[in-house]
NUGU-930741 format. One record per residue (C-alpha): residue in three letters; residue number from 0; z, x, y. Coordinates in Angstrom, 1 decimal, padded with zeros to 4 digits. Last residue first. Example, Ala and Ser with C-alpha at 12.3 -4.5 7.8 and 13.67 -1.06 7.14 Angstrom:
% NUGU-930741
   resn   resi        z        x        y
    SER      1    007.1    013.7   -001.1
    ALA      0    007.8    012.3   -004.5
% end
This chain:
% NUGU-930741
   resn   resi        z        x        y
    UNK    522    008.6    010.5    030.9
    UNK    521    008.9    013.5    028.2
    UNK    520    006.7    017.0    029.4
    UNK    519    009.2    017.8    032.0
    UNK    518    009.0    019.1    035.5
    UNK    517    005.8    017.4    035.7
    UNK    516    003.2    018.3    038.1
    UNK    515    000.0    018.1    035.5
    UNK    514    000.9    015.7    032.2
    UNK    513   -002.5    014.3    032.0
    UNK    512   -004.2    016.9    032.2
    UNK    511   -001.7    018.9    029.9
    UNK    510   -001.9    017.1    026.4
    UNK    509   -005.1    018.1    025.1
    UNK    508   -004.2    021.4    025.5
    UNK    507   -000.9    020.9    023.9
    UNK    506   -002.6    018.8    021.1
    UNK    505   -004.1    021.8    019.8
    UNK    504   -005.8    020.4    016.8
    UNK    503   -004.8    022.8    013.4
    UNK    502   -007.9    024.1    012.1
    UNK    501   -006.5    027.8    011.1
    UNK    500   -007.9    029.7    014.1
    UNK    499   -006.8    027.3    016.5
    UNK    498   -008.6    023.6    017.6
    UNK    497   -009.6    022.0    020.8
    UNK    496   -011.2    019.3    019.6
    UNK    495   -015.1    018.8    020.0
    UNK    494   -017.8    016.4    022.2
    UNK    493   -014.8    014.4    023.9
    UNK    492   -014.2    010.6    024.5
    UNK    491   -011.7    008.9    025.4
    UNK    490   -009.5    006.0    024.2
    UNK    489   -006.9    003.8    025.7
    UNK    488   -003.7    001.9    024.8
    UNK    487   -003.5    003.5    021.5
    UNK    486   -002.4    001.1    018.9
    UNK    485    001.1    002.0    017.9
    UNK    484    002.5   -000.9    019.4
    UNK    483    000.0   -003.4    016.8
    UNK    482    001.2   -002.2    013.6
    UNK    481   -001.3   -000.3    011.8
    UNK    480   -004.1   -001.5    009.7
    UNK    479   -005.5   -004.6    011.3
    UNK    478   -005.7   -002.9    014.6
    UNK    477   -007.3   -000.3    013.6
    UNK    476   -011.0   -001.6    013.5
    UNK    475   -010.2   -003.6    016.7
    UNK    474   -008.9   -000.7    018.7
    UNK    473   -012.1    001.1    017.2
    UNK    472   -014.4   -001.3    018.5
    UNK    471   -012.9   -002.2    021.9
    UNK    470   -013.2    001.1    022.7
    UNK    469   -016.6    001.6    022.1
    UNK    468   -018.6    002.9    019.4
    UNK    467   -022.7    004.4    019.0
    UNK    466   -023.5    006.4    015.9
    UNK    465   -026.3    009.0    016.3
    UNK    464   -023.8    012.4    016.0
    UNK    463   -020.4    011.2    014.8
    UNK    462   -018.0    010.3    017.4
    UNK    461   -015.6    012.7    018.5
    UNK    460   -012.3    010.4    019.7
    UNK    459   -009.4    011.3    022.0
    UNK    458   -006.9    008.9    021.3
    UNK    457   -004.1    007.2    023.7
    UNK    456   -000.7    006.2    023.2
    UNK    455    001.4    005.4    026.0
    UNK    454    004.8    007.2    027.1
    UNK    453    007.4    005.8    029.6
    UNK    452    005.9    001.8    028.4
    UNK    451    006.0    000.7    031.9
    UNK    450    004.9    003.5    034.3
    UNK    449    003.0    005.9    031.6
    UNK    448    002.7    009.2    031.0
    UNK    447    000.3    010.4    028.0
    UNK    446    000.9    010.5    024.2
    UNK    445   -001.3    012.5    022.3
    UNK    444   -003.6    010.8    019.3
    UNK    443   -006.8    013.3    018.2
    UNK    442   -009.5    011.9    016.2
    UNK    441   -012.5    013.5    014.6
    UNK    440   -016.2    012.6    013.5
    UNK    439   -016.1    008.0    014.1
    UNK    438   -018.7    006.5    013.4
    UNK    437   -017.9    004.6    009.8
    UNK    436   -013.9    003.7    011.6
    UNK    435   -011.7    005.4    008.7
    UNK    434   -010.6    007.7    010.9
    UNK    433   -008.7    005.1    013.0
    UNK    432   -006.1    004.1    011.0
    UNK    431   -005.8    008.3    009.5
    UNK    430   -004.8    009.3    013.3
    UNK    429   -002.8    006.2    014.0
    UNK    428   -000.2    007.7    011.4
    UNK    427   -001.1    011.6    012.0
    UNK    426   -000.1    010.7    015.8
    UNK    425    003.2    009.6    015.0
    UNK    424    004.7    006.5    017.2
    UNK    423    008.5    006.4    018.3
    UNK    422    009.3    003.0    019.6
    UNK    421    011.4    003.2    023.0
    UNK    420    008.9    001.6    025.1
    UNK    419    006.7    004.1    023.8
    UNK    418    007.7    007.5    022.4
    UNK    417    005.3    009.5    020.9
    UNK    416    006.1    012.3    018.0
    UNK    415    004.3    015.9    017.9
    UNK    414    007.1    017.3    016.6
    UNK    413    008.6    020.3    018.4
    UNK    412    009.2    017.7    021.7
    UNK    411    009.6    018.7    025.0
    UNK    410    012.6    019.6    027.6
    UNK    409    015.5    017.1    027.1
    UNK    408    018.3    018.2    028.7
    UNK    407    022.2    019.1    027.4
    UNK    406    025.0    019.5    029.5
    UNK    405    027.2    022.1    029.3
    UNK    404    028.2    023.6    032.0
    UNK    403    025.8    026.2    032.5
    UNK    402    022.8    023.9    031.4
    UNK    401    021.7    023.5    027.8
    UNK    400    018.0    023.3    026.8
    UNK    399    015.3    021.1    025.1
    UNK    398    013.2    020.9    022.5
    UNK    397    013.3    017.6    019.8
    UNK    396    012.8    018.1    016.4
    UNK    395    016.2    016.9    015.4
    UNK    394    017.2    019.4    013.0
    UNK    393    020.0    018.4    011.1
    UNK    392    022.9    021.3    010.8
    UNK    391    024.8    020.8    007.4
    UNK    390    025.5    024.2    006.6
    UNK    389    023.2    024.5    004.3
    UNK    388    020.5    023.3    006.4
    UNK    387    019.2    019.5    006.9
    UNK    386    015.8    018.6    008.2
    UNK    385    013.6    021.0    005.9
    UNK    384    015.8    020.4    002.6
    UNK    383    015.6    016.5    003.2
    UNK    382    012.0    016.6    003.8
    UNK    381    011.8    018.7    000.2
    UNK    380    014.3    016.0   -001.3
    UNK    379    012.1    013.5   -000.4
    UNK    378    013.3    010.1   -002.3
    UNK    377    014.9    008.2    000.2
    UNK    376    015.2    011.1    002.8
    UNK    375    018.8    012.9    002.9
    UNK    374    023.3    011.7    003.2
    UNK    373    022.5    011.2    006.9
    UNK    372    024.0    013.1    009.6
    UNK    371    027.2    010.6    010.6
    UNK    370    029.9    013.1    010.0
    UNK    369    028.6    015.8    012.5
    UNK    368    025.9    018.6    012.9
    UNK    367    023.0    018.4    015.3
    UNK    366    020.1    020.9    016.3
    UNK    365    018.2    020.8    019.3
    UNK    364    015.1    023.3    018.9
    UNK    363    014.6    025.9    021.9
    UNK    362    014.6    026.3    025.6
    UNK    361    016.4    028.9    027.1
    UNK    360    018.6    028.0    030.5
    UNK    359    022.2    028.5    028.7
    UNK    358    022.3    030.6    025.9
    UNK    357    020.2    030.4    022.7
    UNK    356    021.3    029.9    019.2
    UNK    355    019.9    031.7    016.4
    UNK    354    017.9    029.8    013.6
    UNK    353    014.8    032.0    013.5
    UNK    352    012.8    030.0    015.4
    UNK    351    015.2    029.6    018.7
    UNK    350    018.4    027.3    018.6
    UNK    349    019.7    024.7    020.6
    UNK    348    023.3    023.5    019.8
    UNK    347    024.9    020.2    019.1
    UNK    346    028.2    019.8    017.2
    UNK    345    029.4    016.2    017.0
    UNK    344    033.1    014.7    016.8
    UNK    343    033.4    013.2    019.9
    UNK    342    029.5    013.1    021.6
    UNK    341    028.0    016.3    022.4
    UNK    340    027.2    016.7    026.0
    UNK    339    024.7    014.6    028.1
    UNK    338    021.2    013.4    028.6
    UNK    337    020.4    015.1    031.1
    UNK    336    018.0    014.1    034.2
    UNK    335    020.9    011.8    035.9
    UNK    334    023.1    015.2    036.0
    UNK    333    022.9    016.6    039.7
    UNK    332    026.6    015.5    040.4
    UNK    331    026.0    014.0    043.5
    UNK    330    023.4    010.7    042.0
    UNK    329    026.7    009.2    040.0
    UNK    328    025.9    008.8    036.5
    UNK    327    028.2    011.4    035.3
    UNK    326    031.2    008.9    036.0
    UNK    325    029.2    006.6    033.5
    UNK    324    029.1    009.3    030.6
    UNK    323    025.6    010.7    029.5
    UNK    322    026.7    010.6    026.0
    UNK    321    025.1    013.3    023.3
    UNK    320    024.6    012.9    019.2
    UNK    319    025.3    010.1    017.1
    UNK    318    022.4    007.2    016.2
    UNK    317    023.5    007.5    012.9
    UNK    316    022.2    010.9    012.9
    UNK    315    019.0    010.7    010.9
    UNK    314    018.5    007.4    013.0
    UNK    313    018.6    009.3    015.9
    UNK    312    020.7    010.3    018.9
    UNK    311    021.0    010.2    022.6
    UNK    310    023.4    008.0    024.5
    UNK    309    023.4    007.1    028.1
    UNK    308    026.1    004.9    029.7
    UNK    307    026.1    003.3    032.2
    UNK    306    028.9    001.5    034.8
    UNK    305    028.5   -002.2    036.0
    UNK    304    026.6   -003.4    039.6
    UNK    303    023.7   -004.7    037.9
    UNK    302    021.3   -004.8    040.7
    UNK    301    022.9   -001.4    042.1
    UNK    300    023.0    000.5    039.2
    UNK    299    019.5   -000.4    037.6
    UNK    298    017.8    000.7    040.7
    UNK    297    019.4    003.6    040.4
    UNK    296    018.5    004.1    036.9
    UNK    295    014.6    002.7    037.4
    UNK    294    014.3    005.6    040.3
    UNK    293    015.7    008.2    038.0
    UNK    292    013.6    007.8    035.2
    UNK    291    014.6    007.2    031.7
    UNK    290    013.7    008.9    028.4
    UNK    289    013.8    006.9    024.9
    UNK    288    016.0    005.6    022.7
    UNK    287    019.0    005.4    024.9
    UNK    286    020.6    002.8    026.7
    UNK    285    024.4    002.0    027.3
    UNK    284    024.9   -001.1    030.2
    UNK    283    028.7   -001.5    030.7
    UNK    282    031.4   -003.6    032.5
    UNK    281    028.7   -007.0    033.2
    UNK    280    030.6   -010.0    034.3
    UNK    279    029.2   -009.6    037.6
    UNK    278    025.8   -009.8    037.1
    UNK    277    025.0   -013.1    038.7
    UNK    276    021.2   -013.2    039.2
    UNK    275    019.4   -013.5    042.4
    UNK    274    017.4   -010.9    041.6
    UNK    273    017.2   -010.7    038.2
    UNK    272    015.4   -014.4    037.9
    UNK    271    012.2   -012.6    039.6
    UNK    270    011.8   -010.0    036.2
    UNK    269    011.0   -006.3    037.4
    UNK    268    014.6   -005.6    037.0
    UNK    267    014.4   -007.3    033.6
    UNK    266    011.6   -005.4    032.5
    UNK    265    012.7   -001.5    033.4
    UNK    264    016.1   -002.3    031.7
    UNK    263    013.7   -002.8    028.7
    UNK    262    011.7   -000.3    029.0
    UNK    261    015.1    001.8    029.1
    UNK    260    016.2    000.4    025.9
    UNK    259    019.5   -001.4    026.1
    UNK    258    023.2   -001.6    025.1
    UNK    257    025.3   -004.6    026.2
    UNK    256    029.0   -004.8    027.4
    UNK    255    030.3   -007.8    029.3
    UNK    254    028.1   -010.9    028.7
    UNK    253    029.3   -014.2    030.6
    UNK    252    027.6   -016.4    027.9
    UNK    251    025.7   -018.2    031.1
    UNK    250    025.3   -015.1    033.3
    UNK    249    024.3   -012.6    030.7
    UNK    248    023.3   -015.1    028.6
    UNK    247    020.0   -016.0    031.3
    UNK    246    019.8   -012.8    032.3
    UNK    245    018.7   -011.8    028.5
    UNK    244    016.4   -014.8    028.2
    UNK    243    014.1   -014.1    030.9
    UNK    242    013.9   -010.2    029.9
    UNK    241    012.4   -011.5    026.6
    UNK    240    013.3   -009.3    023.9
    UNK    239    013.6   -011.8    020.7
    UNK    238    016.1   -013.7    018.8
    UNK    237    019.0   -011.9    020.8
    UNK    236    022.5   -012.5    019.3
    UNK    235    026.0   -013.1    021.3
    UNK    234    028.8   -010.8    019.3
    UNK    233    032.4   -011.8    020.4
    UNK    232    034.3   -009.4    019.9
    UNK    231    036.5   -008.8    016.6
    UNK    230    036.1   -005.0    016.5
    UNK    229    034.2   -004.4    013.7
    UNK    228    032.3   -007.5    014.7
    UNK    227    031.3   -005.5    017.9
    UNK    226    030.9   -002.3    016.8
    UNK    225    028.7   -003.6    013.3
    UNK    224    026.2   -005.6    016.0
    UNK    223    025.7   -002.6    017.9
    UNK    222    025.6   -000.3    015.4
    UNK    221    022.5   -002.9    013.6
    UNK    220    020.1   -002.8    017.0
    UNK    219    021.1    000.5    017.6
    UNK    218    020.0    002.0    014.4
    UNK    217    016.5    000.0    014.3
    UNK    216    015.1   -002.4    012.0
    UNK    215    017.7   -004.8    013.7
    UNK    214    016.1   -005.1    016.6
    UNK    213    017.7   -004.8    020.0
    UNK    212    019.2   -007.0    021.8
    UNK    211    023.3   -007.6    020.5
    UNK    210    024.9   -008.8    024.0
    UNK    209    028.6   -008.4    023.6
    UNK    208    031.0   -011.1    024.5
    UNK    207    034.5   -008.5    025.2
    UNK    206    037.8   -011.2    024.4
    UNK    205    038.4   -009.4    021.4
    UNK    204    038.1   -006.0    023.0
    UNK    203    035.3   -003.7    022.7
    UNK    202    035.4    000.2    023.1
    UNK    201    031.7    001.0    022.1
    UNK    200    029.9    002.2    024.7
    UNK    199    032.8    003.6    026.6
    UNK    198    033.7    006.3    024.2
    UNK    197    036.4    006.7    021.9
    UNK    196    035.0    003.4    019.5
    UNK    195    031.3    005.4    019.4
    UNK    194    032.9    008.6    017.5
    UNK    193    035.5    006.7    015.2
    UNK    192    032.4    003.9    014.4
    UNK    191    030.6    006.7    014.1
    UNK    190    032.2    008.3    011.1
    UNK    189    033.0    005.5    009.1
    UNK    188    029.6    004.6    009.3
    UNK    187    028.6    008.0    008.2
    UNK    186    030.9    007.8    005.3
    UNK    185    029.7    004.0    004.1
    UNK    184    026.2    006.2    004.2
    UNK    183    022.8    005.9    005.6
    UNK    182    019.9    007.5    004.0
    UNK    181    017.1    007.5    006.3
    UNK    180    013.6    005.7    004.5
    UNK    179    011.0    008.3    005.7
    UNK    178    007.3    006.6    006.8
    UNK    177    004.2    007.6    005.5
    UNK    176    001.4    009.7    008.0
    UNK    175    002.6    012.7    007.2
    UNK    174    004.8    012.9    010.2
    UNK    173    006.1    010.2    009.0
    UNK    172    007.8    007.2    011.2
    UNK    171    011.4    006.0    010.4
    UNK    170    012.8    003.5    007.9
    UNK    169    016.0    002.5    007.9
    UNK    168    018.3    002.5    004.7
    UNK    167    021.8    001.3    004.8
    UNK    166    024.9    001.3    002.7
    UNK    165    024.2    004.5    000.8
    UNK    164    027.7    005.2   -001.2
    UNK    163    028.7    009.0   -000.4
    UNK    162    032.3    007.4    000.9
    UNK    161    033.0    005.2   -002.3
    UNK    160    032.7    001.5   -002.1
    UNK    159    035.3   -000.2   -005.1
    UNK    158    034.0   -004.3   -005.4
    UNK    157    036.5   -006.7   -004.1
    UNK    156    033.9   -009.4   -005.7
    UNK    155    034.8   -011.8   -002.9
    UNK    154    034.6   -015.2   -003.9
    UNK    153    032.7   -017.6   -002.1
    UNK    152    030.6   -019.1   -005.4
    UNK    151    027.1   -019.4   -004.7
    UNK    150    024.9   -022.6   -004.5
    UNK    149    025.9   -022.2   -000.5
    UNK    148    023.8   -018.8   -000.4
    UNK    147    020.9   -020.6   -002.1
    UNK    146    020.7   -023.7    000.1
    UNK    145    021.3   -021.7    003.2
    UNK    144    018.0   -018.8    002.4
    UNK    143    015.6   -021.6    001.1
    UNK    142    014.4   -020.6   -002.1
    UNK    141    010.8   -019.2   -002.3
    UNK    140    007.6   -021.3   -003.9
    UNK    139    007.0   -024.3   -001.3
    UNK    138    008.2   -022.5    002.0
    UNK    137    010.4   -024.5    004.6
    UNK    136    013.3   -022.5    004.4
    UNK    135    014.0   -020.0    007.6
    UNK    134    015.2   -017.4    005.7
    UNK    133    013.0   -018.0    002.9
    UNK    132    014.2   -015.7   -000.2
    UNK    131    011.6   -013.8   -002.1
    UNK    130    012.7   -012.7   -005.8
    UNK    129    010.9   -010.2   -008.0
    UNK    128    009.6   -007.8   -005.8
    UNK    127    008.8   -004.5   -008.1
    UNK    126    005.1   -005.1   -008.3
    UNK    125    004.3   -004.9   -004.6
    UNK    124    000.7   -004.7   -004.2
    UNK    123    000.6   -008.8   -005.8
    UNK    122    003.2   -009.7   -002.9
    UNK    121    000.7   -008.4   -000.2
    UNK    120   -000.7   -011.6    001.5
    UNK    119    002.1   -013.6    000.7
    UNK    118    004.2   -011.5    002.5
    UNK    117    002.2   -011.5    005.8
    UNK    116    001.7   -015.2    005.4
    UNK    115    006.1   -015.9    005.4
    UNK    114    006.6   -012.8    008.0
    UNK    113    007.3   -015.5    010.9
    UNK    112    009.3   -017.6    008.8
    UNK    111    011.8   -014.8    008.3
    UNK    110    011.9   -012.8    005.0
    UNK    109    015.2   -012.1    002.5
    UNK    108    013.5   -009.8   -000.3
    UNK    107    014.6   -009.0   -003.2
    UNK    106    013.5   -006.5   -005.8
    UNK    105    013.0   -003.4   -003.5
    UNK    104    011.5   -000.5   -005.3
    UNK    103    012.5    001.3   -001.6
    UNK    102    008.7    003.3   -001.5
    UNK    101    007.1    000.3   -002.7
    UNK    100    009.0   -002.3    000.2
    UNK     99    007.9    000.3    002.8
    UNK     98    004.6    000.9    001.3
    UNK     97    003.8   -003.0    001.2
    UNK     96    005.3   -003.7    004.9
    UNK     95    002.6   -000.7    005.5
    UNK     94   -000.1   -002.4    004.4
    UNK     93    001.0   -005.7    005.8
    UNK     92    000.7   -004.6    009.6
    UNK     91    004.0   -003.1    010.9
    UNK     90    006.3   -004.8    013.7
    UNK     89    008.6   -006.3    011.7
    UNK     88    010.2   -003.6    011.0
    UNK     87    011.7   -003.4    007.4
    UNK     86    015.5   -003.0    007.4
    UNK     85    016.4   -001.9    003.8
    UNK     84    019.7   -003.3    003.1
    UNK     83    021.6   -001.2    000.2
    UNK     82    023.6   -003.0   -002.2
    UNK     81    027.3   -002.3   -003.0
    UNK     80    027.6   -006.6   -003.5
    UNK     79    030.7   -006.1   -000.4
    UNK     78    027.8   -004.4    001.1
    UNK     77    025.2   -006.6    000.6
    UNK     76    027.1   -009.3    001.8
    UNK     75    028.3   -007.9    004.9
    UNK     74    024.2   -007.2    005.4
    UNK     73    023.0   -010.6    004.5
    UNK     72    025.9   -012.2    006.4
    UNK     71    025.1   -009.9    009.4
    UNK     70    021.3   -011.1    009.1
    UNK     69    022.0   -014.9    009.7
    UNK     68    023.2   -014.5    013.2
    UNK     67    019.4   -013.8    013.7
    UNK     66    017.1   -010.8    014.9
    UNK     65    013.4   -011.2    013.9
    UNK     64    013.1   -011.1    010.0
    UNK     63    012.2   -008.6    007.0
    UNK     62    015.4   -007.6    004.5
    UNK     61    014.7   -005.6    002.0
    UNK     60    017.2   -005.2   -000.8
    UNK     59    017.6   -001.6   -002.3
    UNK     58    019.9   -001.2   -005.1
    UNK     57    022.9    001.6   -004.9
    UNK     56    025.0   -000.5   -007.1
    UNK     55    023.5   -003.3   -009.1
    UNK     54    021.3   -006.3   -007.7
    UNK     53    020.9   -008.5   -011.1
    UNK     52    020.4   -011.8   -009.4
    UNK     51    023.7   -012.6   -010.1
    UNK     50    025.1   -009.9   -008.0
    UNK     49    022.9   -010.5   -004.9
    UNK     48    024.3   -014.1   -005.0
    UNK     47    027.6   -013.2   -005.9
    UNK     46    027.6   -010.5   -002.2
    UNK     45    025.4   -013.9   -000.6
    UNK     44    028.2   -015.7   -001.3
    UNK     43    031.0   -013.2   -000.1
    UNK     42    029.3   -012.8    003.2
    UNK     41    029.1   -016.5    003.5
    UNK     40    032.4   -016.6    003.2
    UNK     39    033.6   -013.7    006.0
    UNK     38    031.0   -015.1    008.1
    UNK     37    033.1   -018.2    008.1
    UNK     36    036.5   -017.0    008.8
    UNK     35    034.9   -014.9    011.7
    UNK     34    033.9   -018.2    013.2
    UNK     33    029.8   -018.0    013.5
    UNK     32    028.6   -020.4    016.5
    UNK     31    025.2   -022.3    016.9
    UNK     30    022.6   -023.4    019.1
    UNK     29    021.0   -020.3    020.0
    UNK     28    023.2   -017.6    018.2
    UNK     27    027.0   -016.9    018.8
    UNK     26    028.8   -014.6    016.1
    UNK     25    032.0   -013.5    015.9
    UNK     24    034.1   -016.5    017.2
    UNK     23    037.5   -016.6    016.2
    UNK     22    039.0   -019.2    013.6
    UNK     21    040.0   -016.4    011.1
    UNK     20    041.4   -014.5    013.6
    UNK     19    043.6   -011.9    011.0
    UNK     18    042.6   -012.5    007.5
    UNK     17    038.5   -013.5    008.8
    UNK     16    039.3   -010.2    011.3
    UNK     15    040.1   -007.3    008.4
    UNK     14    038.2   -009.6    006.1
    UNK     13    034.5   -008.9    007.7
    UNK     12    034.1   -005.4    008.3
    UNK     11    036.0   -004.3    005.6
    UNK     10    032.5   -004.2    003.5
    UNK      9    032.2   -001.1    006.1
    UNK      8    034.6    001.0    003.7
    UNK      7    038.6    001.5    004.2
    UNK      6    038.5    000.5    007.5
    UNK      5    041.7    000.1    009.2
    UNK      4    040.7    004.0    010.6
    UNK      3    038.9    001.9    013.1
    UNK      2    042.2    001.0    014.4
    UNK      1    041.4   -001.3    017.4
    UNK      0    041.7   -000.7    021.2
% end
């Protein structure tokens, strides 16, 4: 097992194994191979790069793109630079590309082809972007990413990285309506990397070949992909999530370890190639992000045949918080609905309103304390002040409960936030997309059960006296002002809101039809 504690800051990443294994494979992506040695390098190009484009410490530097080999030398070279890698999600309509890239004062920009028009379209709202860099090359005005990163000397600046430094900055839905860049520290990846490497999900060898799926906008995508080159496994990169594609390495790349989203696990059992598949070289499935049901994890069990591992945390936490270990998975021990006890070197507890926690059985906020709750909110000190106390519990805004021994469940959620397919959606952000529709009175957004997605948006819409809309029309209007998985999958109608005394919507009665006969009001 290695010596995380080898890590002096996370720009060690890269030269522990380049001194070491230089010749190694770290990275394996369509149709070509990343040697340790070499992503090492190209770290230390893109780190002279950064610097000579007049990145100093603590700058943010966006980086827009579906995943790619090419990201981890962006990111290894942003930290060895002392930048900040903002990971924008690709998923968001321009406007809020804009907000994210205004909010971080981002001067560069490393963009994939795919984002090359949405950038273009929104470069004059964003007055701070000085430099664009191509990924993918190919554009008349930007520098192609290669040709710029090889114009750059390979010599590692060996610049100091103190534990409070921010390293990484992702961006997670508002309840206001405005996403919250999450301050992520070199400290609190120091921290989970010693949490995740003494659990199964993240004890990789260097002959372990590690399937990195999920996006790199989100926490798991990039601890996933910082475990395994931490490590010196052998890291095998998903350009998209297509369930095709991921049996297809799993049997060809001989993938031992991967971490996926429930929907996801959900999709490639439903996916014809699965059964017949050869799974065998699988040791562990982790998922997390979102709820899973019993029948999909048993399912998921037998066709893949490895052990699983569930994790629950956030982006506020590093993605830290609870495992579900795999001997825990097994159907006799009455545990498949939790999601766990606190991970090494966490504190979780549930509290009431006043702060106090509760015993076993009562229902109340989960609250987390460790090393990998964030340093604050990008530029919210008062969001900061309400998530974090004084004694350093963050409060996740998720309800549940603790059994007798110990094991913590999901019950509800304090914030109003939808999960879909392992995306969390806020109803205040479709709410204000669609209330700009000219016949539209008042909008509600709840989330409601659903078989593939776990949760799916849907809005309950007043229409203004005299004006007729459909369906299709609002979808439409909002469509082209909020990304396209936070569009609500269906609409109804109503002739008022439920609302309380002071005007707030109560979304709990709104809510309950469609959750009737549910043990628990998560799916």
């Amino acid at each position: 097992m290695f010596d995380f504690s080898r890590l002096k800051s996370v720009a060690d990443i890269s030269r522990v194994h380049a001194a070491e294994r230089p010749d190694a494979v770290a990275l394996d992506f369509r149709d070509r191979t990343t040697s340790f040695g070499e992503l090492d390098k190209r770290a230390s190009q893109v780190a002279q790069g950064l610097i000579g484009l007049g990145q100093r410490s603590g700058a943010r530097v966006g980086y827009l793109g579906k995943n790619t080999d090419r990201y981890f030398e962006v990111l290894l070279g942003a930290f060895k630079a002392r930048a900040v890698i903002v990971g924008v999600n690709w998923r968001l309509a321009p406007p809020e590309i804009a907000y994210v890239l205004n909010d971080a004062r981002c001067e560069v920009l490393f963009v994939g082809r795919e984002f090359y028009a949405a950038i273009e379209s929104i470069r004059a709202e964003c007055p701070n972007l000085k430099t664009v860099i191509a990924m993918d090359g190919e554009h008349a005005s930007w520098p192609a990413y290669e040709s710029w990163r090889d114009a750059q000397q390979a010599r590692d600046p060996m610049l100091p990285i103190a534990p409070d430094d921010d390293v990484i900055q992702l961006y997670t839905s508002g309840t206001t309506g405005h996403p919250k860049g999450v301050q992520l520290t070199n400290a609190n990846y120091l921290s989970i990397f010693a949490c995740l490497g003494n659990a199964p999900l993240g004890q990789y060898e260097p002959a372990d070949v590690v399937l990195i799926a999920m996006p790199f906008f989100h926490v798991a995508g990039v601890n996933i992909g910082l475990l395994t080159l931490a490590q010196g496994a052998h890291g095998i990169v998903l350009g998209e999530t297509e369930p095709a594609e991921i049996v297809r390495l799993i049997q060809s790349k001989r993938v031992t370890y991967a971490f996926l989203v429930p929907a996801l696990i959900l999709f490639v059992l439903n996916h014809p190639l699965a059964k017949d598949a050869d799974f065998s070289s699988l040791k562990n499935i982790s998922y997390g992000a979102s709820p899973i049901s019993d029948d999909v994890l048993l399912r998921a069990r037998q066709v893949f045949g490895c052990e699983f591992l569930q994790v629950y945390g956030l982006t506020e936490t590093t993605g830290g918080g609870t495992f579900l270990l795999p001997a825990d998975h097994d159907p006799a021990r009455g545990k498949l609905r939790s999601c766990g006890q606190p991970a090494p070197g966490h504190e979780v507890r549930v509290v009431d309103g006043g702060g106090q926690a509760l015993a076993p059985g009562e229902v109340g906020e989960i609250q987390i304390r460790s090393g990998n709750v964030m340093k604050g909110y990008w530029n919210k000190p008062d969001s900061t002040a309400k998530a974090i106390d004084a004694e350093g519990w963050f409060a996740t805004g998720d309800a549940g409960f603790f059994d007798p021994d110990g094991y913590l469940y999901i019950h509800d959620r304090v914030k109003d936030m939808i999960v879909s397919g392992g995306e969390n959606v806020y109803p205040a952000e479709v709410e204000n997309a669609i209330m700009g529709h000219p016949a539209i009175a008042d909008v509600a957004v709840i989330g409601v059960p659903d078989p593939r997605w776990g949760e799916a948006v849907k809005a309950i819409v007043v229409k203004k006296p005299g004006l007729a809309v459909s369906q299709a029309d609002i979808l439409a209007f909002a469509r082209t002002r909020i990304a396209g998985y936070k569009l609500p999958k269906t609409v109804d109608f109503i002739d008022a809101l439920p609302r309380n005394p002071t005007g707030k919507v109560l979304r709990r009665e709104l809510r309950k039809p469609y959750w009737e006969g549910r043990d628990r009001q998560v799916n």
